[in-house]
N, C-alpha and C positions, 0 to 999 in steps of 0.2 A: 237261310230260312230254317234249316235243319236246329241250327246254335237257338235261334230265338224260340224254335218249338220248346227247346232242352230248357233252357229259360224259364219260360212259362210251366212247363211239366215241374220243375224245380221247384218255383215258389207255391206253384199249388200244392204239391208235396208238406213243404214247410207251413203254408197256412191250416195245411189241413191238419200237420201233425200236434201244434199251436193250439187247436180247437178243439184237440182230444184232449191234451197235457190240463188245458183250461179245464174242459169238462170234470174228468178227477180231480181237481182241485176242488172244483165246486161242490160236485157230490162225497166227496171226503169232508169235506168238513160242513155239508149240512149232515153228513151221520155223524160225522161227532158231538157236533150238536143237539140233534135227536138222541143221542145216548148217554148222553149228558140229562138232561129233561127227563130222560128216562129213570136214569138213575138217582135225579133231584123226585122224581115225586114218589119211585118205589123208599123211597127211603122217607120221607115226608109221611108213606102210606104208614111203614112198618113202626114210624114213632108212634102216630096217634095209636096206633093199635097197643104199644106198649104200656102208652101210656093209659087207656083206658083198662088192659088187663092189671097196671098196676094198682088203681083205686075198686076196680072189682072184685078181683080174686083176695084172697085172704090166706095166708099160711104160705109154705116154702113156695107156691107157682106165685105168687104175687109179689116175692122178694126179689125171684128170680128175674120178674121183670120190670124192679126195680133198676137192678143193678144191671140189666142190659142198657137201659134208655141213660142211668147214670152215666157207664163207658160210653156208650156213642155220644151222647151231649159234651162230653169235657176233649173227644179224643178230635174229634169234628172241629170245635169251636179253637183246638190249637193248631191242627191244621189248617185254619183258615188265617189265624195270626200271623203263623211262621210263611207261609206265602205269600200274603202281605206285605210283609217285613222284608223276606226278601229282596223284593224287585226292587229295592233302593238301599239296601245294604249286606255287599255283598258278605260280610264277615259271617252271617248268618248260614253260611254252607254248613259245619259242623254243625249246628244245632238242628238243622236240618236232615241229615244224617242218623242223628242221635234218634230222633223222632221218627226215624222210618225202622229203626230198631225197636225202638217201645212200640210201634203199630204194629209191629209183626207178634208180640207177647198179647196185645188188645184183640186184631183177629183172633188167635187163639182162644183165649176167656171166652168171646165175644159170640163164638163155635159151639163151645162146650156151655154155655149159658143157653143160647139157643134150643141145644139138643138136650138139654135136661127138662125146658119146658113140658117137654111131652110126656115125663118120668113120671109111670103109675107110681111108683113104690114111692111114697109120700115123708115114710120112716127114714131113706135111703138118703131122700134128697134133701131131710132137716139134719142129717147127720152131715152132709157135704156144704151146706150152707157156710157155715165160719172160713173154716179154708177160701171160700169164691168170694165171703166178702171181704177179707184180707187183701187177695189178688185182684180185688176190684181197686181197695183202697190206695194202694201202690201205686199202681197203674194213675189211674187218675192223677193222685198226687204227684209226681212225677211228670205228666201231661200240663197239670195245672201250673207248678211252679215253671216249667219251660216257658209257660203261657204269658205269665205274668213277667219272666223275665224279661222277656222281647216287649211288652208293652211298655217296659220301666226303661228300656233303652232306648226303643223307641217316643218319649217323653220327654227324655234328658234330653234328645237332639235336639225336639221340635224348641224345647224351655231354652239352649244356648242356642240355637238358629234366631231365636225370637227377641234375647237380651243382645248379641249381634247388632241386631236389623235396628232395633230401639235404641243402642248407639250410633247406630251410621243415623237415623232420620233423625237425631238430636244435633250431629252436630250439620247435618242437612240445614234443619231448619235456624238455626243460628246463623246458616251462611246468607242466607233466602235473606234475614232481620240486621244485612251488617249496616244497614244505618243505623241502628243502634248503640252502636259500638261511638258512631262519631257524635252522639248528641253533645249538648250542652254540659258538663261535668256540675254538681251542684256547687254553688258558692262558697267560698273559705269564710267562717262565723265571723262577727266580724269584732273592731278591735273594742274595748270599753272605751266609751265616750269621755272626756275629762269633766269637770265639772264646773260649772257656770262662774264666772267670777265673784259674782255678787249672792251664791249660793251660801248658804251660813252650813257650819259645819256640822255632821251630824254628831249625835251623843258618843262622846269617848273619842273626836276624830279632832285633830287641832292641824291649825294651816300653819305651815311654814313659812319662820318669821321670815321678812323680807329683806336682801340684801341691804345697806345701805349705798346708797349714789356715791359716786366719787364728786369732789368741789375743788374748788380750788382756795376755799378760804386758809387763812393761815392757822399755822400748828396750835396757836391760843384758841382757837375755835369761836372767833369774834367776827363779824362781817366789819369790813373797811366803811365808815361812815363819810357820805359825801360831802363836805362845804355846800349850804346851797347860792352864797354869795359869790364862789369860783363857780357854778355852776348859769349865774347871770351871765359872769364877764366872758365867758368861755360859752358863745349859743353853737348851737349842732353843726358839723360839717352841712353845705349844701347837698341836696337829693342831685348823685349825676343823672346828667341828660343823653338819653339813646337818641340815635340816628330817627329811629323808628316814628317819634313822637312827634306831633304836629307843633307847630311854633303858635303860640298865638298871636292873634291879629292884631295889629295896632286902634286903640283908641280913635276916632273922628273928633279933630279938636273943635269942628264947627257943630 
C-alpha cells in the first residue's frame, strides 16, 4: 500500500509540475504577444505623429521629421523582407548580419534625430541638417539596395521554380494525350493520274509513237494470198466433240 501511496504522490507531483511548466508557457507568450501589439501600435502611434509634424512644421523641425519617418519606413520595411526571405532560404544569414550592423548605425541617427526635435537653437540645427541628411541618405540607401536584393533573388527562384513546374505539367499533359501519338498519320499525296487514252494531247505535248506489232509475214512485206478454189477443195477440219455435250436425238421417221 505504502508503494501505491508513493505512486500516486508521484504522479500528482509530475501532473502538477506539467500544469505550472503549461501555465509559463502560456502566460509567456501571451506577453509576448501583448508586447508585441504594444510595440506594433506605439510605433504605428509615433509614425502618424511624424508624419503629421512633417506636413505641419516648416524649416529644420519639419525636416527633422522628415528624415526620421524616411529611416524607420525603409529600415522596417527591409527588416520585414529579410525575415521573410529567410525562413525558406537559408543562404540569407550574412545578409542578415549585415543588416543588424546597419540597424545599429539607424538606432543611432534615429536617437540623435529624435533628440534634435526638441533643439531651441533653430540657427544650430539648420547648420547640422546636411550632415543628418547625408547619414540619412546612406543608411537608407544601403537598407534599400539589401531590400531589393533579396526581392530579386527571391523572384528568380519563384521565375525558375515556375518554368520547372511548366516543363514537368507539359510533358505531364502530353503523357495524359498519348493517344494522340497513335492516330491515323495523314495520307502520302498521291501519285499523278496517267492520262485517258482517247485524251488528245495538250499544246506542245506529243504522244509517243506506238511500237510496231511483230508478224510473221515474210521479209518482202507482202501478205501470202490464199487460192480461193484450194480453199473449196480443202473445207475446214470438223469442230471436236467434248464428253460434255449432249448427242442429238434421232429424227422419228414416222
Amino acid at each position: 500500500m505504502e508503494a501505491v501511496f508513493a505512486v500516486i504522490a508521484l504522479l500528482f507531483v509530475l501532473f502538477m509540475a506539467l500544469g505550472v511548466y503549461a501555465t509559463v508557457k502560456v502566460v509567456g507568450a501571451a506577453k509576448r504577444s501583448a508586447d508585441r501589439h504594444i510595440t506594433q501600435a506605439r510605433r504605428t502611434v509615433e509614425d502618424h505623429t511624424l508624419r503629421a509634424k512633417a506636413f505641419a512644421q516648416s524649416g529644420p523641425a519639419g525636416e527633422i521629421a522628415q528624415l526620421r519617418l524616411k529611416l524607420r519606413t525603409s529600415m522596417r520595411a527591409t527588416q520585414d523582407a529579410l525575415e521573410a526571405a529567410a525562413t525558406e532560404d537559408a543562404s540569407l544569414k550574412e545578409s542578415l548580419d549585415l543588416f543588424q550592423r546597419l540597424s545599429a548605425h539607424g538606432h543611432e541617427l534615429d536617437g540623435e534625430l529624435r533628440r534634435l526635435e526638441s533643439e531651441p537653437d533653430r540657427t544650430a540645427l539648420a547648420a547640422r541638417l546636411p550632415e543628418l541628411r547625408e547619414r540619412t541618405e546612406r543608411i537608407t540607401g544601403s537598407a534599400d539596395s539589401l531590400r531589393w536584393a533579396v526581392r530579386d533573388r527571391t523572384r528568380r527562384f519563384a521565375d525558375d521554380d515556375l518554368d520547372s513546374l511548366s516543363g514537368q505539367i507539359d510533358m505531364e499533359a502530353g503523357a495524359l494525350r498519348h493517344w494522340t501519338t497513335t492516330e491515323a498519320q495523314p495520307a502520302p499525296p498521291r501519285w499523278p493520274e496517267a492520262p485517258a487514252a482517247d485524251a488528245a494531247p495538250s499544246a506542245g505535248q506529243t504522244w509517243p509513237e506506238p511500237e510496231p506489232a511483230e508478224t510473221s509475214e515474210p521479209a518482202s512485206g507482202r501478205k501470202p494470198e490464199q487460192d480461193p478454189e484450194r480453199a473449196a477443195l480443202d473445207p475446214p477440219a470438223p469442230r471436236p466433240a467434248y464428253p460434255w455435250e449432249k448427242k442429238p436425238r434421232p429424227e422419228s421417221t414416222t
